[in-house]
Backbone of each chain as ProteinMPNN parsed JSONL, in Angstrom:
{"seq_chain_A": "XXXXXXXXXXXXXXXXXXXXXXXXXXXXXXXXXXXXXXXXXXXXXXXXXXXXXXXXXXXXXXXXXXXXXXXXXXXXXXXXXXXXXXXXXXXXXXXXXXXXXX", "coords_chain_A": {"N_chain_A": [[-25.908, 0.27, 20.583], [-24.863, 1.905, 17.68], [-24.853, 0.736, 14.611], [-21.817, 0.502, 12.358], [-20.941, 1.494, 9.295], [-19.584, -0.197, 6.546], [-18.241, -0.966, 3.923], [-18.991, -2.075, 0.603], [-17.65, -5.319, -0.569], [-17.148, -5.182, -3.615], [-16.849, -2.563, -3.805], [-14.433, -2.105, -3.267], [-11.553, -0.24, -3.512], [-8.334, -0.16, -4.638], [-6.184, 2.296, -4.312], [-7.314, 3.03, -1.976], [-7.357, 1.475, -0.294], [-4.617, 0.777, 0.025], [-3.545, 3.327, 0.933], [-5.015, 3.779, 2.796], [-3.41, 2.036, 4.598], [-0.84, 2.632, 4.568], [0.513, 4.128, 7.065], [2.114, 4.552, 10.049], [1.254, 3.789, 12.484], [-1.271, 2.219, 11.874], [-0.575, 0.323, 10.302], [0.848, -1.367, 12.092], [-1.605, -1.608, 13.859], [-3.123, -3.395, 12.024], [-1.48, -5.723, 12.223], [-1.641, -6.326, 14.607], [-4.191, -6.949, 14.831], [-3.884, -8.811, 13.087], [-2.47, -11.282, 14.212], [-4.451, -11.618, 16.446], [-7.149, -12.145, 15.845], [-9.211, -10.488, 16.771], [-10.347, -7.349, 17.941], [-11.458, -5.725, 20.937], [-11.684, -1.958, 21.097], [-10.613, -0.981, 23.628], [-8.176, -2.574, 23.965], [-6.179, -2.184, 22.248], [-2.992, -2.063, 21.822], [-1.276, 0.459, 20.974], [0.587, 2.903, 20.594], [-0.699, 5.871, 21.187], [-3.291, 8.578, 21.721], [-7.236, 7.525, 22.768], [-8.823, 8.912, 21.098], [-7.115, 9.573, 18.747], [-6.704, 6.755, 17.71], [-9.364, 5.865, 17.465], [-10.003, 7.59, 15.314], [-7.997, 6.2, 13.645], [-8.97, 3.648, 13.03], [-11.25, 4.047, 11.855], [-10.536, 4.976, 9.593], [-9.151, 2.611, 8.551], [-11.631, 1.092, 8.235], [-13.188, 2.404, 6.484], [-11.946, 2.176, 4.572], [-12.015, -0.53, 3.965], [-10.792, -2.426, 5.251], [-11.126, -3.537, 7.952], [-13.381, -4.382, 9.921], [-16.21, -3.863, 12.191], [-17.796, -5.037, 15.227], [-20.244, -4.478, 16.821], [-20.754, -5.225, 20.061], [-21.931, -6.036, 23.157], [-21.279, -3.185, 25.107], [-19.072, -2.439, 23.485], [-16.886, -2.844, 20.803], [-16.216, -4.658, 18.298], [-13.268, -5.479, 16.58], [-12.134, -6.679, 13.765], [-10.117, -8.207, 10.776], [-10.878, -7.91, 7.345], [-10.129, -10.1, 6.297], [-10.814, -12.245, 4.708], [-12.556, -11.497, 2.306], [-10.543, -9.241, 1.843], [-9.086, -10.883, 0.47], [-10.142, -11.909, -1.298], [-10.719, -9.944, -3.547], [-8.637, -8.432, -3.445], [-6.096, -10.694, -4.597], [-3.354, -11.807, -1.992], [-2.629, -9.13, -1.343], [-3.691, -8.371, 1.746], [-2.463, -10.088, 3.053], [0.376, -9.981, 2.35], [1.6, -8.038, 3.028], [0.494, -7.51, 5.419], [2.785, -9.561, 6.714], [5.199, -8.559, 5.367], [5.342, -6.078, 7.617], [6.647, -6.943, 9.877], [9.189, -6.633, 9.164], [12.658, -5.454, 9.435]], "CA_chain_A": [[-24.843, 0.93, 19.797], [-25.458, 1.863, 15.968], [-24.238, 0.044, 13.64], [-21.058, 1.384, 11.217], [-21.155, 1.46, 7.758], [-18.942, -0.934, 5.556], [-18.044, -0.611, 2.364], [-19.327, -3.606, -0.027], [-16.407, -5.636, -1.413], [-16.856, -4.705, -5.003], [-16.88, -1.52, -4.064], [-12.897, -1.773, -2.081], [-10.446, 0.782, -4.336], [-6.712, -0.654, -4.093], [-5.24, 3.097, -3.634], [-7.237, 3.729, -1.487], [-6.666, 0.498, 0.722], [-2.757, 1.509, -0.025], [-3.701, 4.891, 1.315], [-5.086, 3.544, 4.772], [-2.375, 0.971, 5.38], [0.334, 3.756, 4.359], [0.894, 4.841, 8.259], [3.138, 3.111, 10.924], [0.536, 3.354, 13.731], [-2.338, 1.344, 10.983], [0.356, -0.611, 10.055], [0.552, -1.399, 13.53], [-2.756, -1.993, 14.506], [-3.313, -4.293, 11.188], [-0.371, -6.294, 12.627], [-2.269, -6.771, 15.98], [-5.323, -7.565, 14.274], [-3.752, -10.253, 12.077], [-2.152, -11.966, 15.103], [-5.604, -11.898, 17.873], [-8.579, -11.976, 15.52], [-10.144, -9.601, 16.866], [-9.9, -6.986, 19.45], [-12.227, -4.888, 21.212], [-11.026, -0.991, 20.976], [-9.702, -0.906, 24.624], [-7.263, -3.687, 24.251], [-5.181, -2.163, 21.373], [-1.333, -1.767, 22.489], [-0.938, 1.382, 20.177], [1.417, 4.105, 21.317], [-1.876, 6.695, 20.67], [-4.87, 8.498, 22.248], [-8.181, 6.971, 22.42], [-9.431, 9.632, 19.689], [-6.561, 9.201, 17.356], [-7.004, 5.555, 17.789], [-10.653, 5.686, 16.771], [-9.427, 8.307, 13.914], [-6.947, 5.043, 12.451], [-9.569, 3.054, 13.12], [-12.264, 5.139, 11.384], [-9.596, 5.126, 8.001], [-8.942, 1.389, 8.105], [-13.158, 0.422, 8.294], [-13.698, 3.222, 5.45], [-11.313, 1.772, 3.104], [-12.444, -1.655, 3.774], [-9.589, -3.344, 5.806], [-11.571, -3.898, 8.668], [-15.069, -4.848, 9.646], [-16.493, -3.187, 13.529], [-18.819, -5.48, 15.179], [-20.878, -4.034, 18.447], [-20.35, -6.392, 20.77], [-22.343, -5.689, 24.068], [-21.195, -1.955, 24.725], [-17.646, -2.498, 22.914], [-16.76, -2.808, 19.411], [-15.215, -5.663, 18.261], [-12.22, -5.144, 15.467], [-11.603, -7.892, 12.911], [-9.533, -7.808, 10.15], [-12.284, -8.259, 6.137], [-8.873, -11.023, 5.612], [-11.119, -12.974, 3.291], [-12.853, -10.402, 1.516], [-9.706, -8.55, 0.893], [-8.389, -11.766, -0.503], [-11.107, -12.286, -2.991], [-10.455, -8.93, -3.649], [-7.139, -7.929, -3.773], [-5.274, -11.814, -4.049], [-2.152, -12.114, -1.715], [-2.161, -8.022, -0.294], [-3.319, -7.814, 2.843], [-1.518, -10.905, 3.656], [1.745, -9.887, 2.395], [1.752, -6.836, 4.32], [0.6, -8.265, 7.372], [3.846, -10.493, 6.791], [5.916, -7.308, 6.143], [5.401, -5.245, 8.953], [7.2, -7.156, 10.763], [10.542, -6.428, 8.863], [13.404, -4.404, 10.093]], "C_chain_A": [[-25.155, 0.794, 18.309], [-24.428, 0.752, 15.413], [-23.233, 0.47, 12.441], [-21.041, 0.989, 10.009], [-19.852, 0.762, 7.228], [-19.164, -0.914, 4.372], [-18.187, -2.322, 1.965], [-17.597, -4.162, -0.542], [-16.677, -5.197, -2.617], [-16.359, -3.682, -4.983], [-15.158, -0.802, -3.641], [-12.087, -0.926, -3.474], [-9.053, 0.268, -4.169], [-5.84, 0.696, -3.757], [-5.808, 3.586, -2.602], [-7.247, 2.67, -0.143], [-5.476, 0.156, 0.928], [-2.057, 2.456, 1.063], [-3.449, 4.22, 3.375], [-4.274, 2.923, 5.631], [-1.083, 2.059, 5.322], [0.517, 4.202, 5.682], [1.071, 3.436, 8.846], [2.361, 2.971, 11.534], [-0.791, 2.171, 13.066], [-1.719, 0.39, 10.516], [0.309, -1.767, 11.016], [-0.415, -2.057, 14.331], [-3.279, -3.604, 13.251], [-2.492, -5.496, 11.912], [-1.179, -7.244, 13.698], [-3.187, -7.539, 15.628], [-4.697, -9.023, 13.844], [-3.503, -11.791, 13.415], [-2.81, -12.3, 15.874], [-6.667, -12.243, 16.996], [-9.254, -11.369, 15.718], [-9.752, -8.782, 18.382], [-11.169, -5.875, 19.573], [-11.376, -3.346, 21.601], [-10.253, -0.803, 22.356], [-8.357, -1.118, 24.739], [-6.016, -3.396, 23.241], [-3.805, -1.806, 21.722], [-1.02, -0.817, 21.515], [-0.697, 2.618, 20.948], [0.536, 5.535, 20.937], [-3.2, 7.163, 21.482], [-5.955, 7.78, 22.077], [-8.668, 7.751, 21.051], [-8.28, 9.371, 18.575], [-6.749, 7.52, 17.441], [-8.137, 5.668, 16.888], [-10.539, 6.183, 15.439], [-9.094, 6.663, 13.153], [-7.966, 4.327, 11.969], [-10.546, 2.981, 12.156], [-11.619, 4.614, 9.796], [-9.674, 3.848, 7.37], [-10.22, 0.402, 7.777], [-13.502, 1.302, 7.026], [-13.233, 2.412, 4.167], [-11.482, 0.401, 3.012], [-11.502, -2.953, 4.584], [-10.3, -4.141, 6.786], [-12.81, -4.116, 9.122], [-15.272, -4.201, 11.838], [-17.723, -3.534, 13.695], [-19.669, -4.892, 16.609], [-21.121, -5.518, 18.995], [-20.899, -6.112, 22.778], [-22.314, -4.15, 24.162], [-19.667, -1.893, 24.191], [-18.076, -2.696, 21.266], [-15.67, -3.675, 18.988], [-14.443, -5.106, 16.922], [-11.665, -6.353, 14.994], [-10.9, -7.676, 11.142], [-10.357, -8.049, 8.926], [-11.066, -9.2, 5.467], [-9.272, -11.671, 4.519], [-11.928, -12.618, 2.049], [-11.562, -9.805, 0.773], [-9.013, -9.3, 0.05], [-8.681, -12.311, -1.203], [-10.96, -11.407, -3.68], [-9.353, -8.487, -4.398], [-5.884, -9.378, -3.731], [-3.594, -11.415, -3.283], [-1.756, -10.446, -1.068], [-2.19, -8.121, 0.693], [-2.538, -8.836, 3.429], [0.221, -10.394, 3.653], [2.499, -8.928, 2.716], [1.49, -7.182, 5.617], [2.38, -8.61, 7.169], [5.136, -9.523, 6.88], [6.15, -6.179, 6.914], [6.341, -5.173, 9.685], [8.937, -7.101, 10.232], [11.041, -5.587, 9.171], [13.732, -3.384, 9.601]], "O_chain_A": [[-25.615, -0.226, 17.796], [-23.459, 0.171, 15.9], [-23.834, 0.827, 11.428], [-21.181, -0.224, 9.849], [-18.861, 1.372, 7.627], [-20.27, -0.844, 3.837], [-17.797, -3.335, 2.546], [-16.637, -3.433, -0.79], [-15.958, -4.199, -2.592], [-15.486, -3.417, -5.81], [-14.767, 0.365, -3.667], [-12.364, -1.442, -4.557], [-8.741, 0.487, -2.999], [-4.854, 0.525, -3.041], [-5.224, 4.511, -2.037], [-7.139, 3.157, 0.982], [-5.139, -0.627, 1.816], [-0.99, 2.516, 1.675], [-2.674, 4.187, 4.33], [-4.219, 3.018, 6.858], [-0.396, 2.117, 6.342], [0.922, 5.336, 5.424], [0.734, 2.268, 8.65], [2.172, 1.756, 11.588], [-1.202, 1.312, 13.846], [-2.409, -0.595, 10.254], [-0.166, -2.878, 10.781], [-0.2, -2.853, 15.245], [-3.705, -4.662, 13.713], [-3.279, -6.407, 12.172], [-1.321, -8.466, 13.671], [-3.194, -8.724, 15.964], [-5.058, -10.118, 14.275], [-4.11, -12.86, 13.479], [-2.397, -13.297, 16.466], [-7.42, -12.928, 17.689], [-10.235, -11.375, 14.975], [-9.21, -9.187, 19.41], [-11.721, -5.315, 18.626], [-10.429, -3.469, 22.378], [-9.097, -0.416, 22.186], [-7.517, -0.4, 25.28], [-5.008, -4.101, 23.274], [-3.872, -0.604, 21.981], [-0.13, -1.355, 20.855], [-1.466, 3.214, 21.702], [1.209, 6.365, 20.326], [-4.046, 6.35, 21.855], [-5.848, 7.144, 21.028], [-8.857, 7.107, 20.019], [-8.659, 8.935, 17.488], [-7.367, 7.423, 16.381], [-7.977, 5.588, 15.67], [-10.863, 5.492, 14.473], [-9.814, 6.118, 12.316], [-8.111, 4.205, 10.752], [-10.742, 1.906, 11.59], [-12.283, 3.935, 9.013], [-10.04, 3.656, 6.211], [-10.103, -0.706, 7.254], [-14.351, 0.697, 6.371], [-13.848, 2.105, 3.146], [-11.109, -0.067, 1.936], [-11.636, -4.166, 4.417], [-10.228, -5.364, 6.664], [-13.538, -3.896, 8.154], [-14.287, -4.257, 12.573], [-18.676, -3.069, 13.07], [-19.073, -5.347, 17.585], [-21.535, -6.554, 18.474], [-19.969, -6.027, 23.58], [-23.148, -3.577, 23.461], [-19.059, -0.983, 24.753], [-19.18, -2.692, 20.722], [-14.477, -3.503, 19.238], [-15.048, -4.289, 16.228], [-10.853, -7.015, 15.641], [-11.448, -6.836, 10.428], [-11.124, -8.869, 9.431], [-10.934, -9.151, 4.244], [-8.572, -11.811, 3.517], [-11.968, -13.277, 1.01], [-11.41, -9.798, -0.448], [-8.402, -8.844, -0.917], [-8.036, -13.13, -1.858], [-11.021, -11.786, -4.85], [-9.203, -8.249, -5.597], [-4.896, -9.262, -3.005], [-2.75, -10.816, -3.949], [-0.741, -10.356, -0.376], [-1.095, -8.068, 1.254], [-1.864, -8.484, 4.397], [1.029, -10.42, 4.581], [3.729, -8.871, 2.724], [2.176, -7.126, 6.638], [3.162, -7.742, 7.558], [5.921, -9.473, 7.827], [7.124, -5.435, 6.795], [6.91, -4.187, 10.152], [9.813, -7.543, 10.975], [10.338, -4.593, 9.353], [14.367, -2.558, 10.257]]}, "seq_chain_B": "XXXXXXXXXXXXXXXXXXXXXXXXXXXXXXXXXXXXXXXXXXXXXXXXXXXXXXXXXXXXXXXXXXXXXXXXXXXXXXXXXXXXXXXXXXXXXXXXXXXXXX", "coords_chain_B": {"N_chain_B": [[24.104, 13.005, -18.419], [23.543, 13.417, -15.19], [23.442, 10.955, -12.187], [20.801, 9.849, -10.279], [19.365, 9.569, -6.879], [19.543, 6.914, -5.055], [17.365, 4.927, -2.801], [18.707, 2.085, -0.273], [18.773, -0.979, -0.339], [18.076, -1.996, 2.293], [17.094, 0.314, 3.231], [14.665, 0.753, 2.877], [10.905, 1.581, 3.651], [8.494, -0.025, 4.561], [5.741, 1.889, 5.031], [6.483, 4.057, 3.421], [6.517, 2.845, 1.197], [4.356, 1.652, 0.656], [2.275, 4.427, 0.553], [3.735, 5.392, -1.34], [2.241, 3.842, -3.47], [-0.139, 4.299, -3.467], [-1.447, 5.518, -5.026], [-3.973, 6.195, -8.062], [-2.609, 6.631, -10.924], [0.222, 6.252, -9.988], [-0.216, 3.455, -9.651], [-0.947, 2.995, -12.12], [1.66, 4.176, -13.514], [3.148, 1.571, -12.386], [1.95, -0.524, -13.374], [2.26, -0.578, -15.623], [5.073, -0.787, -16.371], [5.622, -3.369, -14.873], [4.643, -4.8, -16.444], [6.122, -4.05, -19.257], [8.938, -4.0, -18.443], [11.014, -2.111, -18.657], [10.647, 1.161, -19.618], [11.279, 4.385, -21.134], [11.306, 7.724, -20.109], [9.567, 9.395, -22.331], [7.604, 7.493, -23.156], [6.271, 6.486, -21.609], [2.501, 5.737, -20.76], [0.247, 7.273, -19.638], [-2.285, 9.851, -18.273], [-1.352, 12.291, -17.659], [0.354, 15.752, -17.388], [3.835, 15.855, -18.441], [5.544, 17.479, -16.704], [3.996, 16.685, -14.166], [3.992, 13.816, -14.561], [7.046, 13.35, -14.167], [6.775, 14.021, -11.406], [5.705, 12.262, -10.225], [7.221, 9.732, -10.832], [9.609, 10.379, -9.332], [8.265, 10.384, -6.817], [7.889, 7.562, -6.777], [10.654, 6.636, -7.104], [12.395, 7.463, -4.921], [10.538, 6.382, -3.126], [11.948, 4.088, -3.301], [10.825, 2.14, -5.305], [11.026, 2.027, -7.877], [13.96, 1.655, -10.342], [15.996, 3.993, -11.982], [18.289, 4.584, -14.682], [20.164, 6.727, -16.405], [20.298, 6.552, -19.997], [21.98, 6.975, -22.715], [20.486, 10.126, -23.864], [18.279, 9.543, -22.859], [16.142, 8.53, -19.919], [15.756, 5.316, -18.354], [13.705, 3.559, -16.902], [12.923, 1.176, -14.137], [11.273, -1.159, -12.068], [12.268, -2.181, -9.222], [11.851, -4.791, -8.762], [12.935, -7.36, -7.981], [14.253, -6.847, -5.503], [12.552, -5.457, -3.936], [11.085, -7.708, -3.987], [12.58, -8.988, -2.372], [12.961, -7.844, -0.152], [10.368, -7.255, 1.136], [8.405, -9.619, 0.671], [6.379, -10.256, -1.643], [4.158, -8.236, -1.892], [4.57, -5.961, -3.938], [4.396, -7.623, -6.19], [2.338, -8.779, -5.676], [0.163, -6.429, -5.517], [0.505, -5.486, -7.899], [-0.703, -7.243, -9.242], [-3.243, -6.685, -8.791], [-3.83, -4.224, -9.551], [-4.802, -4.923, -12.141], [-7.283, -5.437, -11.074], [-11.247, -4.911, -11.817]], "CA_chain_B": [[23.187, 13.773, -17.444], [23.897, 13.007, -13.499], [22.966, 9.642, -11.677], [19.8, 9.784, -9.186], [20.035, 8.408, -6.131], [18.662, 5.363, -4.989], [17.616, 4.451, -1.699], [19.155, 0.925, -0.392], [17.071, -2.22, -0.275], [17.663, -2.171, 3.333], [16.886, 1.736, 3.896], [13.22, 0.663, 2.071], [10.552, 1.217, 4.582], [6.622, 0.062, 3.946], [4.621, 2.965, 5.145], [7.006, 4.824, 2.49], [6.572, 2.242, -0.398], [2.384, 1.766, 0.304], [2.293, 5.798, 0.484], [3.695, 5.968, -3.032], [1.966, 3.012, -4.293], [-1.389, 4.731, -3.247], [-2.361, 6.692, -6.06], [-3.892, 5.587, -9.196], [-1.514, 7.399, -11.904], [1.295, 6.045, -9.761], [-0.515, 2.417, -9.725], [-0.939, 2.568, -13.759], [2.936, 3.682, -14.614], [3.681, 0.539, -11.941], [1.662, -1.645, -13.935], [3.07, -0.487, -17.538], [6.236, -1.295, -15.588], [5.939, -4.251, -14.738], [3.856, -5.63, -18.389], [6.946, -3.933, -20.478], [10.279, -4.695, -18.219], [11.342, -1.237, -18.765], [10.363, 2.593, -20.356], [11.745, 5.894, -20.857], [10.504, 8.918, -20.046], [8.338, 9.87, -22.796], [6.714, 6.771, -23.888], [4.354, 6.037, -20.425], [0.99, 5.983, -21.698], [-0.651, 7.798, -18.392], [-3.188, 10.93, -18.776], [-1.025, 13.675, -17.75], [1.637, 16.447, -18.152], [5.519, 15.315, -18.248], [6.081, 17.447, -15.102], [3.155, 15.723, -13.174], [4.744, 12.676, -14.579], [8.035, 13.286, -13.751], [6.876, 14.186, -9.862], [4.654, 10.451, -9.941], [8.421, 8.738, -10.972], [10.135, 10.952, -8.351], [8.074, 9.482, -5.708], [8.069, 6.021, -6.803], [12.524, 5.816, -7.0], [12.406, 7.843, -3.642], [10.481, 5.336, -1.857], [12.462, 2.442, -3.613], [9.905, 0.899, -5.711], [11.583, 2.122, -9.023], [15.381, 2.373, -10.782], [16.349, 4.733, -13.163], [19.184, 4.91, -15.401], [20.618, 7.005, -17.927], [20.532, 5.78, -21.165], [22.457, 8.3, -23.372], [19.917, 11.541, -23.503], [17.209, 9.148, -21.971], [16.13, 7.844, -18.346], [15.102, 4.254, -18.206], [12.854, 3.116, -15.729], [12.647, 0.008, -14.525], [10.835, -1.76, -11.115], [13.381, -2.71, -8.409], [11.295, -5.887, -8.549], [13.982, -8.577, -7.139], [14.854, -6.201, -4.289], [11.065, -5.722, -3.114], [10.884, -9.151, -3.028], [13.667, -9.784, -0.757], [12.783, -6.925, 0.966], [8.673, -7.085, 1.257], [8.534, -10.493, -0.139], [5.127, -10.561, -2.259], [3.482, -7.221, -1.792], [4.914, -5.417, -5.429], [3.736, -8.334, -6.424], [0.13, -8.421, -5.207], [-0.433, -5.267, -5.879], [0.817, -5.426, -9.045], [-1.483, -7.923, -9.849], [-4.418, -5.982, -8.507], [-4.169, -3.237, -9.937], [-6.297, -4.523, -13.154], [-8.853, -5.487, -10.457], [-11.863, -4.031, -11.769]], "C_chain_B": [[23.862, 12.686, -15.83], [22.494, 11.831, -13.096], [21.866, 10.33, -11.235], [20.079, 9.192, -8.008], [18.958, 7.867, -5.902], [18.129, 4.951, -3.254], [17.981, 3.028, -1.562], [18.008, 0.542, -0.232], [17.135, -2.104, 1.577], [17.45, -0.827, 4.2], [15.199, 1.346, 3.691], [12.09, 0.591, 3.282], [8.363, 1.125, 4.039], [6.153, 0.863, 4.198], [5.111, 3.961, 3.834], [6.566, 3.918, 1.198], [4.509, 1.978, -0.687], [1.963, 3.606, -0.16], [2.734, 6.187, -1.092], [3.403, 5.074, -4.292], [0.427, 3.455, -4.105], [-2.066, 5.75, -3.565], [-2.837, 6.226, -7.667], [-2.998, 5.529, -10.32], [-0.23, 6.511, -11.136], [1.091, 4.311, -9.672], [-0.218, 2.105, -11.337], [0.412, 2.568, -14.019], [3.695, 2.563, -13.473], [3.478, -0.395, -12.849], [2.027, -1.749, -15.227], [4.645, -1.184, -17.061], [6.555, -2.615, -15.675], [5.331, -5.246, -16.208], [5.283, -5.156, -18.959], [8.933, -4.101, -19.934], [11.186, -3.206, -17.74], [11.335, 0.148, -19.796], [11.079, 3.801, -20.201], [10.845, 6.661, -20.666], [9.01, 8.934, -21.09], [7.229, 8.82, -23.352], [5.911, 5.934, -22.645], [3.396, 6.442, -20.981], [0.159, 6.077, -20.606], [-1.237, 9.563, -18.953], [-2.921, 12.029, -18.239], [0.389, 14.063, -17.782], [3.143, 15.619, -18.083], [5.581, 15.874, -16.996], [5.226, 16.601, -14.178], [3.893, 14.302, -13.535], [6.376, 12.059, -13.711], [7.856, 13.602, -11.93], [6.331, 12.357, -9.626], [6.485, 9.789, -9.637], [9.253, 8.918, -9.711], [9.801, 10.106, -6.852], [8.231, 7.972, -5.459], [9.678, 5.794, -6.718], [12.476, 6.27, -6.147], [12.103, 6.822, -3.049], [11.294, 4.104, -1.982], [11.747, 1.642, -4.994], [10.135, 0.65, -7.06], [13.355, 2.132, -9.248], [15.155, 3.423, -11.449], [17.8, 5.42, -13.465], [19.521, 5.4, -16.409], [20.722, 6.464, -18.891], [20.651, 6.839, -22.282], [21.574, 9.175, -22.88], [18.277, 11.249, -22.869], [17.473, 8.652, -20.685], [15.563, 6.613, -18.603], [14.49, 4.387, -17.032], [12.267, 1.88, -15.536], [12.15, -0.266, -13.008], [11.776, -2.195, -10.529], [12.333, -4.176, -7.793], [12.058, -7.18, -7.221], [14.273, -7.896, -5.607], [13.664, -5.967, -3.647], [10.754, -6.867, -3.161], [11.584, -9.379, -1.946], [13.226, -8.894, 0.189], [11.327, -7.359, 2.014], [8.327, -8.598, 0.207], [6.8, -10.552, -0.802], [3.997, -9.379, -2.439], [3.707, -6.506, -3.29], [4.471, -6.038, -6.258], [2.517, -8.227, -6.848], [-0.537, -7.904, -6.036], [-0.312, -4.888, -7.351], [0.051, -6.465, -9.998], [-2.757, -7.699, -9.607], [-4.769, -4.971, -8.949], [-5.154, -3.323, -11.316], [-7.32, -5.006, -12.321], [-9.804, -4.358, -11.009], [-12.382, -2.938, -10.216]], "O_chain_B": [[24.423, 11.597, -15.708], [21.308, 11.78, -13.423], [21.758, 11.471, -11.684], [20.959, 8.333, -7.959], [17.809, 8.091, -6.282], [19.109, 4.63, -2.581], [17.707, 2.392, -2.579], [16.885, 1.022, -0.076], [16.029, -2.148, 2.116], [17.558, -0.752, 5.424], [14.488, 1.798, 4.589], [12.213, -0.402, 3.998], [7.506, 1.834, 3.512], [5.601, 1.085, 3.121], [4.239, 4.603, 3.248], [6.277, 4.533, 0.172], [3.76, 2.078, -1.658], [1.37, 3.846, -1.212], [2.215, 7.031, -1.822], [3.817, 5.169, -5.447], [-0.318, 2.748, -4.783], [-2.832, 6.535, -3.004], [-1.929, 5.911, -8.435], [-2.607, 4.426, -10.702], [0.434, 5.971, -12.021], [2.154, 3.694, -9.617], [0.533, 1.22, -11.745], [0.882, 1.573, -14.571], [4.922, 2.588, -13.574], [4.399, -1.105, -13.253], [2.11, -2.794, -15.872], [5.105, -2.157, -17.66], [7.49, -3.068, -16.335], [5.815, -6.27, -16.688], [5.867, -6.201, -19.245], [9.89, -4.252, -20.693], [11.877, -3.158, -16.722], [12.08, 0.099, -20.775], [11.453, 4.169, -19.087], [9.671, 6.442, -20.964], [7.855, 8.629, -20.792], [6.179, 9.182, -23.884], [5.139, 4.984, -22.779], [3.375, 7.455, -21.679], [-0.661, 5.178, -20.421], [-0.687, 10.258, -19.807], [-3.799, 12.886, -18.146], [1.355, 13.343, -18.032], [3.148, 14.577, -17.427], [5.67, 15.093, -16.049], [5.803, 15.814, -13.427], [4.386, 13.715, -12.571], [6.703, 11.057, -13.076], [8.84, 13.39, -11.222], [6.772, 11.54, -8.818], [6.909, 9.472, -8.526], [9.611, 7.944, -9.048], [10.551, 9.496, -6.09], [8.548, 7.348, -4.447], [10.017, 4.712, -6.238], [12.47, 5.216, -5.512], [12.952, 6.177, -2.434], [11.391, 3.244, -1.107], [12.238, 0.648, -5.529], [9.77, -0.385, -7.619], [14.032, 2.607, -8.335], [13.993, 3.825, -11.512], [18.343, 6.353, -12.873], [19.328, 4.787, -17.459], [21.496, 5.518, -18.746], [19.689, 7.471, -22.72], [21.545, 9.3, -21.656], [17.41, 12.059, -22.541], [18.594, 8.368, -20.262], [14.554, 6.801, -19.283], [14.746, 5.276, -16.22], [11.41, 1.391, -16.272], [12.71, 0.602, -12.339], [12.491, -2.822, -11.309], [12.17, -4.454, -6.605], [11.734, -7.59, -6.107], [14.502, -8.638, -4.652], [13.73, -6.372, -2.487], [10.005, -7.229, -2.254], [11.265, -9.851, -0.855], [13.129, -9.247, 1.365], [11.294, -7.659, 3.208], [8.02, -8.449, -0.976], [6.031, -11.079, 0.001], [2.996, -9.624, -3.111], [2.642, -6.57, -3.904], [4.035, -5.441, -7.242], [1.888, -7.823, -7.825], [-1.356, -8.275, -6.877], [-1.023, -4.03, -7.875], [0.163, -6.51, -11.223], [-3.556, -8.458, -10.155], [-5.946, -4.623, -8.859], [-5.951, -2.458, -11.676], [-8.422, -5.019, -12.868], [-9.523, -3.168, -10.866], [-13.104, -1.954, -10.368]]}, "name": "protein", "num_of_chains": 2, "seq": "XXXXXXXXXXXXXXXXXXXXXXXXXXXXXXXXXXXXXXXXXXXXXXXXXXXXXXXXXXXXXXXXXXXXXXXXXXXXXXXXXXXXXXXXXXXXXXXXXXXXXXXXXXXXXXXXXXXXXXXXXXXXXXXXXXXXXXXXXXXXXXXXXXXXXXXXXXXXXXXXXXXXXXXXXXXXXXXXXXXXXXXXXXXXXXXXXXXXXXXXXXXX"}
């Protein structure tokens, strides 16, 4: 399985790691992420096709949120938590944290 | 001139407040925002027209993330700071401290 392209940390944009978290279903999946460490694309509990899945997926690895490791024939999904927090101090945490508000 | 309305702190929903925090122009008059306490209309120091301006502000008190009050034949504008904390405790924040990330 190839290998996907990641964006360097210097290179992360804050609107446009705004941008990618801006939807409920990425919201969503960030959420999951924060809570397992990692998930292989099967395993995601997201109310969503496999192709829009991969789509979110696709948005949240572009803009730097997430990191996609090949993992036998799967793809593991981990959240770039300590990157984005050299990065951006105290975001993606404090979105993880509000997600979960009512 | 006639009020605006406001959405409540507990109508405020994150995919709405990242969505209109995820544009540069609407990142910069956050961060004049939050450096000066509170501005009117014409004295933001962002690089385009008054109406493009006035749609940026639009989105930002829509989602919550701004006030604005009359002040005789001006609008103030001020960060609903205290209320995105309680709400989204640390994210307005953050981001507000990321935004001079190079």
């Amino acid at each position: 399985m190839r290998a996907l392209q990641h964006p360097d940390v210097e290179d992360l944009r804050l609107p446009t790691v705004l941008s990618a978290l801006a939807d409920p279903v990425r919201l969503r999946i960030v959420a999951e992420l924060a809570r397992s460490g990692g998930i292989v694309c099967g395993d995601f509990d997201v109310p969503v096709s496999m192709s829009t899945l991969s789509h979110h997926l696709k948005v949240l690895r572009e803009a730097g949120v997430l990191r996609v490791t090949p993992q036998g024939s799967y793809r593991k999904h981990e959240l770039r938590r300590d990157e984005m927090e050299r990065r951006f101090p105290g975001v993606l945490d404090s979105i993880t944290s509000a997600i979960e508000a009512p």
